[in-house]
Legacy VTK file of the C-alpha trace (Angstrom):
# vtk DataFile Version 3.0
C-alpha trace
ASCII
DATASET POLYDATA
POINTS 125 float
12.683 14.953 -15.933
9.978 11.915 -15.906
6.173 13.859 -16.328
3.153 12.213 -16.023
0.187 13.555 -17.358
-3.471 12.257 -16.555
-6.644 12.883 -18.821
-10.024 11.829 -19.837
-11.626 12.492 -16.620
-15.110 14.310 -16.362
-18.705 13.936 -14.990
-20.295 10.879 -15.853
-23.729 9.617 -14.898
-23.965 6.205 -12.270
-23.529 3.253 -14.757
-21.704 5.327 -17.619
-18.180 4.772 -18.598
-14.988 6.936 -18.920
-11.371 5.959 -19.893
-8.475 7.626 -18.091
-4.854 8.350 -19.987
-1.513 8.783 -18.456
1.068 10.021 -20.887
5.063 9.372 -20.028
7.538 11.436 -20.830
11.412 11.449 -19.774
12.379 8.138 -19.142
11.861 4.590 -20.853
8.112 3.725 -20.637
8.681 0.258 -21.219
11.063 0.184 -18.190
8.517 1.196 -15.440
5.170 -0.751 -14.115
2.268 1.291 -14.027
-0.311 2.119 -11.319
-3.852 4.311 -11.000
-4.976 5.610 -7.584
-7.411 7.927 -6.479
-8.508 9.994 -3.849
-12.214 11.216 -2.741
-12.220 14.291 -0.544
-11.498 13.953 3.158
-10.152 10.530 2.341
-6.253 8.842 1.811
-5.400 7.934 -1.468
-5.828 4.692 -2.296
-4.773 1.862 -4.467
-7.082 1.224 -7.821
-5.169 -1.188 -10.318
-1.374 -1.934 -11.680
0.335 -3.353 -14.241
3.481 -4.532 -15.226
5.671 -3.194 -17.685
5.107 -5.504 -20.193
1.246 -5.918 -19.683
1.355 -9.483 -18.931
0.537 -8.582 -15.227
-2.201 -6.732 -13.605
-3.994 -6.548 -10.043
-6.915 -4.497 -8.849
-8.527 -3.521 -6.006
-11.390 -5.277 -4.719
-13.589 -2.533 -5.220
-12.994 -1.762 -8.767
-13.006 -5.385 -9.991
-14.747 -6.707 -12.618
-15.711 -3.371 -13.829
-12.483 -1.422 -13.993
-9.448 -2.676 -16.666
-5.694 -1.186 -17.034
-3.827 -1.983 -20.113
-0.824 0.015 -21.558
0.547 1.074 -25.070
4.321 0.741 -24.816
4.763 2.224 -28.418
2.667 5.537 -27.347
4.072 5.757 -24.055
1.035 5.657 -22.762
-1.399 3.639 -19.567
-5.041 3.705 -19.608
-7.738 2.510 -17.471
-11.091 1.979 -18.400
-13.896 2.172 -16.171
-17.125 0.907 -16.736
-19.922 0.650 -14.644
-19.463 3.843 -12.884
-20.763 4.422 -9.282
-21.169 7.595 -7.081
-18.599 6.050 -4.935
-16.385 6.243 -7.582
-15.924 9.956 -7.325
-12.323 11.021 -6.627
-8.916 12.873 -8.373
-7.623 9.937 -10.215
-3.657 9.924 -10.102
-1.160 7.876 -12.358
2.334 6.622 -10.925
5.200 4.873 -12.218
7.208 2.308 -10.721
11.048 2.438 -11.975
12.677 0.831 -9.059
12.146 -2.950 -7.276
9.606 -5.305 -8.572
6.918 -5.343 -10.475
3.016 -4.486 -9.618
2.691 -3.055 -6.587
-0.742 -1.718 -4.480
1.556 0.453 -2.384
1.896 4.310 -2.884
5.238 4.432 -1.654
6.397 2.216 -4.547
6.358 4.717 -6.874
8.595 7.235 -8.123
6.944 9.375 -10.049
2.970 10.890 -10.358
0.833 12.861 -12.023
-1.063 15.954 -11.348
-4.648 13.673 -11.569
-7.505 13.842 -13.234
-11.092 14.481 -11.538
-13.833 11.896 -11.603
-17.289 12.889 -10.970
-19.878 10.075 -10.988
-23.645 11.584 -10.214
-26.539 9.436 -8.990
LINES 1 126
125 0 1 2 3 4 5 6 7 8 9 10 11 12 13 14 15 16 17 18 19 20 21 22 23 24 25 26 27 28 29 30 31 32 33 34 35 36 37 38 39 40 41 42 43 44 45 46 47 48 49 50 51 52 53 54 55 56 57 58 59 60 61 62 63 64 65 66 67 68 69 70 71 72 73 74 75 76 77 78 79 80 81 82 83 84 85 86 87 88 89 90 91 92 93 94 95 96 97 98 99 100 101 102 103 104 105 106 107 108 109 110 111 112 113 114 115 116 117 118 119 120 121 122 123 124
């Protein structure tokens, strides 16, 4: 079966950095576009960036632009986002999907097929 599996998360002071990994296992990685959401307690999870499968495409949430970046290693199976520029509001379980069926980049949870177990982020002021 297709696993996803999220790390690099941690606590991280306001204006530090962190870079998340999502490791793919079960199916073609180079088949699937990519996306990272998160969720802060009490709250829906949300969109934070996608990419396509070949890297040439990527969208991000107004929020996160400018300081967050996605990128993937097709070789290593692998998606990443870096996030730079950290704030409080940051703060959330950080969740990798993939994307196996219909287009490409998508903002839309119910796009995905498959997720991860996430990965907390905890930004401190």
């Amino acid at each position: 079966q297709v696993q996803l599996v999220e790390s690099g998360g941690g606590l991280v002071q306001a204006g530090g950095s962190l870079r998340l990994s999502c490791a793919v296992s079960g199916r073609t990685f180079s088949s699937s576009s990519m996306g990272w959401f998160r969720q802060a307690p009490g709250k829906g999870r949300e969109f934070v960036a996608a990419i396509s499968w070949s890297g040439s495409t990527t969208t991000y949430a107004n929020s996160v632009k400018g300081r967050f970046t996605i990128s993937r290693d097709n070789a290593k199976n692998t998606a990443y986002l870096q996030m730079n520029s950290l704030r409080p509001e940051d703060t959330a379980v950080y969740f990798c999907a993939a994307r196996y069926y219909g287009g490409s980049v998508s903002r839309a949870t119910t796009d995905y097929n498959y997720w991860g177990q996430g990965t907390q982020v905890t930004v401190s002021s």
